[in-house]
C-alpha positions as CSV (number, residue, x, y, z in Angstrom):
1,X,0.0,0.0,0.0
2,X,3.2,2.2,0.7
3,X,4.4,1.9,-2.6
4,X,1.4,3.0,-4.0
5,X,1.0,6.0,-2.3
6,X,4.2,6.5,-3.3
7,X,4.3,5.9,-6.9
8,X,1.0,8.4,-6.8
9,X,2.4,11.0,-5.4
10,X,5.8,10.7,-7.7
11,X,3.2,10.3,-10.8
12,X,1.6,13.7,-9.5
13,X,4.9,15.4,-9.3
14,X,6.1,14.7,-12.3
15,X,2.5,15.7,-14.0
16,X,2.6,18.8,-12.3
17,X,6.3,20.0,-13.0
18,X,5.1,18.9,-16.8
19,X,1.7,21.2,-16.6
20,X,4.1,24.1,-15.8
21,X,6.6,23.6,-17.8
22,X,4.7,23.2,-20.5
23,X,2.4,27.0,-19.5
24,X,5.6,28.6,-19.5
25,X,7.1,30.0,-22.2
26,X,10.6,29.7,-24.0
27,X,12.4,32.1,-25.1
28,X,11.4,32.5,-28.3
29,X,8.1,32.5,-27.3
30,X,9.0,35.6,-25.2
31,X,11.1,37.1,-28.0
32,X,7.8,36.8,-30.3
33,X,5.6,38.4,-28.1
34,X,7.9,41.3,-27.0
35,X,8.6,41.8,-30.7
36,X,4.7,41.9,-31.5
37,X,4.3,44.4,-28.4
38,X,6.5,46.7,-30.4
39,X,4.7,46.1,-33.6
40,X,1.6,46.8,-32.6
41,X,2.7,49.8,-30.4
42,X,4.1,51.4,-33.7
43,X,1.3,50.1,-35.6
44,X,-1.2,52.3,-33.9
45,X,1.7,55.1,-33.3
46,X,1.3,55.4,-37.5
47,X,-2.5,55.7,-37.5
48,X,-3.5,52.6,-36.6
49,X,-4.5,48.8,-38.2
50,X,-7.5,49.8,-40.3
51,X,-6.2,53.7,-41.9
52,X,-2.6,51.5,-42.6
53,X,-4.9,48.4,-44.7
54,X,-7.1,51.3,-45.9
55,X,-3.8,53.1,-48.3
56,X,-4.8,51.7,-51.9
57,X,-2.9,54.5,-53.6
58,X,0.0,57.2,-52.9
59,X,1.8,60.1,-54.5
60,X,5.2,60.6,-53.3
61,X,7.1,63.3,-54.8
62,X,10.9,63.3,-53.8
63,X,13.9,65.6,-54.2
64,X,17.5,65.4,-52.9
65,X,21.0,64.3,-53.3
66,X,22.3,60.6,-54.3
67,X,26.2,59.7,-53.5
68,X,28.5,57.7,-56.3
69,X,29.7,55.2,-54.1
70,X,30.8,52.9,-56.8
71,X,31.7,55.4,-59.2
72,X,33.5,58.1,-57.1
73,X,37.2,59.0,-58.3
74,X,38.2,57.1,-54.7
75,X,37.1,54.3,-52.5
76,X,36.6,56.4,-49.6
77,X,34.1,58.8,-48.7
78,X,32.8,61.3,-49.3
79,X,31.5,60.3,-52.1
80,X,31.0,62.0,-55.3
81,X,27.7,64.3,-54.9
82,X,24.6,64.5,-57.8
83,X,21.0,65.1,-57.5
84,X,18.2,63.0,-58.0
85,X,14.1,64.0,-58.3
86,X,11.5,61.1,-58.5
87,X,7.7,61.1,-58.8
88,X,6.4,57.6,-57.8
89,X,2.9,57.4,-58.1
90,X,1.4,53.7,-57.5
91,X,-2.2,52.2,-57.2
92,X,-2.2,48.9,-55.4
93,X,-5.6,48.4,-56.1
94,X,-5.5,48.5,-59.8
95,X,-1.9,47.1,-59.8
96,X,-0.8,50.4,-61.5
97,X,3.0,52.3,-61.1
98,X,4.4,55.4,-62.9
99,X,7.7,56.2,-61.7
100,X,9.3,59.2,-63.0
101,X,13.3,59.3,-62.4
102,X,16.3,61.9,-62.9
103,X,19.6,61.4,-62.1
104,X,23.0,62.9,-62.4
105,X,25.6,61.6,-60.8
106,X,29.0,59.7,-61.2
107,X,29.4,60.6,-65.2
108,X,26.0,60.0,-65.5
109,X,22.6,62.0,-66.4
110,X,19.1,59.7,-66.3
111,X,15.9,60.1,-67.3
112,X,13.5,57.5,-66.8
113,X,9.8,56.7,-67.2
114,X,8.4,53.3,-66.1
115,X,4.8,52.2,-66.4
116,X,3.0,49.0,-64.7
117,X,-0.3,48.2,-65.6
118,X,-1.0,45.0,-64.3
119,X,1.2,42.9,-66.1
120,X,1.8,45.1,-69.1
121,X,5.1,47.1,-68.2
122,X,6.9,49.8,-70.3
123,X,10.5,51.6,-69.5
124,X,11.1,54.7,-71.3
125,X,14.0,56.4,-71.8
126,X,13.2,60.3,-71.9
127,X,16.8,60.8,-73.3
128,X,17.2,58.4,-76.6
129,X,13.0,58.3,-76.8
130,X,13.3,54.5,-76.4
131,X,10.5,52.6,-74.9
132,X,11.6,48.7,-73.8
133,X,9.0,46.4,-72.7
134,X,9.1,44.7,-68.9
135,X,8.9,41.1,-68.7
136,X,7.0,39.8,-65.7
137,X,5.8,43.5,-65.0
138,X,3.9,43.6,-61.7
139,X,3.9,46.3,-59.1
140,X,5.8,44.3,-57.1
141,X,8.5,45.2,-58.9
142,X,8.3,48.6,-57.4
143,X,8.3,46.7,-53.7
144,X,11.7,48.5,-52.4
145,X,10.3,52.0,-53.8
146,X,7.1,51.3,-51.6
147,X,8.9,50.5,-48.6
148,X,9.8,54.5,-48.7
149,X,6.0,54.5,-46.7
150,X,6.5,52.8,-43.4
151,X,3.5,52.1,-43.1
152,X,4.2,49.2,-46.3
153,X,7.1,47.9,-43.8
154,X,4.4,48.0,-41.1
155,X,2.5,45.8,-42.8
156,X,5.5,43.6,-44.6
157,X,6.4,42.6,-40.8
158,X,2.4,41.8,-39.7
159,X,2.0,39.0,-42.0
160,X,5.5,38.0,-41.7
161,X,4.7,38.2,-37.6
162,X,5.4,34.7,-36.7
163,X,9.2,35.2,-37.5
164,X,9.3,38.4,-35.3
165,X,12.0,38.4,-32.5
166,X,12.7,41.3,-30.3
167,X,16.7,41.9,-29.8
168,X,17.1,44.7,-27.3
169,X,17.2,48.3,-27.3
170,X,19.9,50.7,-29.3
171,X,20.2,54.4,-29.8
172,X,20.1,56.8,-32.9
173,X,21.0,60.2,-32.6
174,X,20.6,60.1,-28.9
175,X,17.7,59.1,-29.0
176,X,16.6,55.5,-27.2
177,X,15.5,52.8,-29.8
178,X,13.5,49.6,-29.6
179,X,15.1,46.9,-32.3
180,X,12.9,43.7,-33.1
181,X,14.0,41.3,-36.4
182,X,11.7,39.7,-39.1
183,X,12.2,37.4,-42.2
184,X,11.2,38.7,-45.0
185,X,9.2,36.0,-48.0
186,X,12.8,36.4,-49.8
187,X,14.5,35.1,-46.7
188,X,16.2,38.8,-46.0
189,X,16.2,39.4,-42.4
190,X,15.5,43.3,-41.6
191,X,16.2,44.9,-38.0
192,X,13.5,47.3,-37.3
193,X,14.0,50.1,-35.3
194,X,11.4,51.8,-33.4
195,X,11.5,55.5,-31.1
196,X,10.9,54.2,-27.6
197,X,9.0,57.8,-26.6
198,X,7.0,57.6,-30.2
199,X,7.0,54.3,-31.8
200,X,7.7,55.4,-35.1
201,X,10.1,53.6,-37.3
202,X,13.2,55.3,-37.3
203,X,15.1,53.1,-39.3
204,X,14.9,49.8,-41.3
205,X,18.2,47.1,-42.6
206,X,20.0,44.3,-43.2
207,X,23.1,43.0,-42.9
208,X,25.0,42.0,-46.0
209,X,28.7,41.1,-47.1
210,X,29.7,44.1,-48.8
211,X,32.4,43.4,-51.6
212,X,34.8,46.2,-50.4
213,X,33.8,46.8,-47.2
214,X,33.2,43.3,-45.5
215,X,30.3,42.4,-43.3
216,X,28.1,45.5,-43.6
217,X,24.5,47.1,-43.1
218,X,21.9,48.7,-45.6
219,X,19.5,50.9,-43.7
220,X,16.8,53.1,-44.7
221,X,16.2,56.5,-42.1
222,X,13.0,58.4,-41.6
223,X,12.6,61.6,-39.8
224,X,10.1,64.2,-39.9
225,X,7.2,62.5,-38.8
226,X,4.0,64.4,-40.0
227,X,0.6,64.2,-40.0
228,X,-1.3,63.0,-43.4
229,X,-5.2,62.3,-42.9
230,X,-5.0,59.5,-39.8
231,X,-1.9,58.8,-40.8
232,X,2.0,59.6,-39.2
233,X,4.6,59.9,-42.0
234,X,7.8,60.9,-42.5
235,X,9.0,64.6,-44.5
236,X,12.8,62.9,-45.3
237,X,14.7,59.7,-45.7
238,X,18.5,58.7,-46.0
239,X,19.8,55.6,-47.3
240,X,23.3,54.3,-45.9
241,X,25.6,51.8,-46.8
242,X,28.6,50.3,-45.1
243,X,27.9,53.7,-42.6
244,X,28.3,55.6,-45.6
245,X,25.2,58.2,-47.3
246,X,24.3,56.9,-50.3
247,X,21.5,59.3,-50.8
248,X,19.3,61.8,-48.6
249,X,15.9,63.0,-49.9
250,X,12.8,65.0,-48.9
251,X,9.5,64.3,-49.4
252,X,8.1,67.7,-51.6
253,X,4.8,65.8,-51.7
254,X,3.0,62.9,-50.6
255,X,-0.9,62.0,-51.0
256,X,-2.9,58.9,-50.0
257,X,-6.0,57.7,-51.7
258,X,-5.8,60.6,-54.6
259,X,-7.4,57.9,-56.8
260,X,-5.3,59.1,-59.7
261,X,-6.7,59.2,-63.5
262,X,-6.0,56.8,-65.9
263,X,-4.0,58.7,-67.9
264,X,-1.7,59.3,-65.0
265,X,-0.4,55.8,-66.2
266,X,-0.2,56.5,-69.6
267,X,3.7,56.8,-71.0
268,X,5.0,58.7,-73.7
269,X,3.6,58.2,-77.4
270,X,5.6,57.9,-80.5
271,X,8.9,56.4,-78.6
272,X,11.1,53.4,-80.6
273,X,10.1,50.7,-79.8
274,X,12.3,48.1,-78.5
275,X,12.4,44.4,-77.8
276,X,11.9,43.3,-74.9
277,X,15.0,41.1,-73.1
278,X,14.4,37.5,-73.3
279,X,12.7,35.7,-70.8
280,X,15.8,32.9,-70.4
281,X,18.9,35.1,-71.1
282,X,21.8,33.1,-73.7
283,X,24.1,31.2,-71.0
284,X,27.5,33.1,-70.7
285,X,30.1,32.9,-73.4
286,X,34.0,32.2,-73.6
287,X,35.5,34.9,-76.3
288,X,39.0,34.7,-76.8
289,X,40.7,37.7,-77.4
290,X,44.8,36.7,-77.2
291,X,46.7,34.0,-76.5
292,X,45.4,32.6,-73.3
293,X,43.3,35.7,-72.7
294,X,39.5,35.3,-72.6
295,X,36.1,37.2,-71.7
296,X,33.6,35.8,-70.5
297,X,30.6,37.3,-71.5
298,X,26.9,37.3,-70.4
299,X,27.1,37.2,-66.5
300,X,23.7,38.2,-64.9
301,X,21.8,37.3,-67.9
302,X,23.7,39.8,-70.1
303,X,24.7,43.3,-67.7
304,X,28.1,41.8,-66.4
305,X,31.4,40.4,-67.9
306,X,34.5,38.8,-66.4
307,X,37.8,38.3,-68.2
308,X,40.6,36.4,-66.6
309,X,44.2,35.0,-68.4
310,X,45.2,31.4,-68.3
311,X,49.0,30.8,-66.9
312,X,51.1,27.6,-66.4
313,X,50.3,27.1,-62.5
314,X,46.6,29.4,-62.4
315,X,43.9,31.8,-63.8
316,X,44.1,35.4,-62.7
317,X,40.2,36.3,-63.0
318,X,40.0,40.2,-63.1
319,X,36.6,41.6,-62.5
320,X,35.4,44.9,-60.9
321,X,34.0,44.8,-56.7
322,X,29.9,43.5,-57.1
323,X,27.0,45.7,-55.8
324,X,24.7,43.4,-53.6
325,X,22.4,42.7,-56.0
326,X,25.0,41.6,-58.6
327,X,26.4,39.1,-55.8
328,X,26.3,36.4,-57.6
329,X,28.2,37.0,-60.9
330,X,31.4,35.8,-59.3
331,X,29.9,32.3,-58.6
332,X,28.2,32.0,-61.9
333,X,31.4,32.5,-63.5
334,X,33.5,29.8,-61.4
């Protein structure tokens, strides 16, 4: 009878260290739900749930300067100075973009036009009167332009929200800052900063390894916050790379829910028209230009070449430093 009094009470124990252990939660449980705390916080800091749902359309009219950190006469900065003034108009709703761009900077002096409607895309450039087609035009293609609204990295994080993870607090510009993570549907990780006396995003980025400067940071500012209808939103941004400006605009104008005209999404008439890249760029090719010197051309679907020069014991590859999003020419070509 002893021994099973003694076996219940054991059996009890051990179910009620399980129930508890079980009701409490791990840390990454706790990470979550501090991370969501700050998410929501800023969430309704911004104008709340429903007025950040309800943007179906925005005008954002932005002037300022852009720095020639790959094309600047040296690797350090500062960087050569240009300017840059873009109209980005874009209609979720319909699936409509027109994106007006000039830029001079670096040796350079763009003008661009792009149209999205729905999947029929058009580039047109203002200079030669060109107008290219888009292959696989959607208005995501215009998803990093967006994110200039918080509120579109707001809402980015709430439906990614089961990856959220809070890691600490920071400070920018003296100013104490909440920091949570969250994975991205393209597997990018972003660090979202938040103003602990506000909870407005200050500042949004990932870590990357830079080709020149090693393990580095892209991060979007905002400053400025305003007030547009129900919504906060920022007058400025800056862009930085490796802790270095790459550009630093204000917003001259920015509407929600304008329900622009069709013809705002109409492009230029009577351009060239051009062909349109192919859907399954030519795989690169081997030219050879001298004895035992070659180029490999066609990296990146056709934008990048490499050339490298065959000796007894190796092959010195020569090939300019990568911006991120050309990362991967240097594997393609081993």
């Amino acid at each position: 009878m002893k021994h099973h009094k003694l076996f219940l009470i054991i059996t009890l124990v051990f179910s009620t260290s399980t129930t508890v252990m079980a009701q409490q939660p791990g840390a990454p449980q706790r990470s979550y739900q501090q991370a969501r705390r700050v998410l929501d916080d800023a969430i309704e800091a911004h104008g709340g749930l429903e007025a950040l749902r309800a943007i179906k359309d925005f005008t954002l009219k932005e002037k300022g300067k852009v720095y020639a950190r790959y094309q600047s006469p040296g690797a350090e900065p500062p960087f050569s100075a240009g300017n840059s003034e873009e109209t980005l108009i874009v209609d979720t709703e319909r699936g409509y973009v027109f994106d007006d761009l000039r830029a001079a900077n670096g040796g350079f002096n763009n003008w661009v036009q792009t149209v999205i409607k729905g999947t029929d895309g058009q580039t047109f450039d203002m200079w030669s009167k060109t107008a290219t087609p888009i292959p696989n035009a959607s208005v995501n293609n215009f998803r990093p332009q967006m994110r200039r609204l918080p509120p579109i990295v707001l809402l980015e994080a709430l439906d990614r929200a089961a990856t959220l993870r809070y890691l600490g607090e920071d400070e920018i510009g003296g100013r104490k800052q909440k920091v949570i993570s969250v994975l991205r549907p393209d597997n990018q990780q972003l660090s979202l900063y938040f103003d602990a006396q506000t909870n407005l995003l200050t500042k949004y980025g990932y870590l990357y390894a830079d080709p020149i400067a090693g393990d580095s940071e892209i991060a979007q500012t905002y400053s400025g916050y305003r007030t547009v209808g129900k919504l906060k939103l920022p007058a400025s941004r800056a862009l930085y790379n490796s802790g270095g400006l790459i550009q630093e605009v204000e917003y001259t104008d920015l509407q929600i829910n304008t329900k622009p005209a069709e013809s705002v999404f109409a492009g230029p008439e009577d351009f060239e028209k051009l062909q349109a890249p192919p859907a399954t760029p030519a795989p690169p090719a081997v030219e050879k230009i001298a004895d035992d010197v070659y180029v490999l051309n066609g990296l990146n679907g056709g934008t990048h070449n490499a050339m490298f020069v065959a000796f007894n014991d190796y092959i010195l590859v020569v090939e300019a430093p990568e911006n991120i999003i050309y990362g991967n020419n240097s594997v393609q070509a081993i």
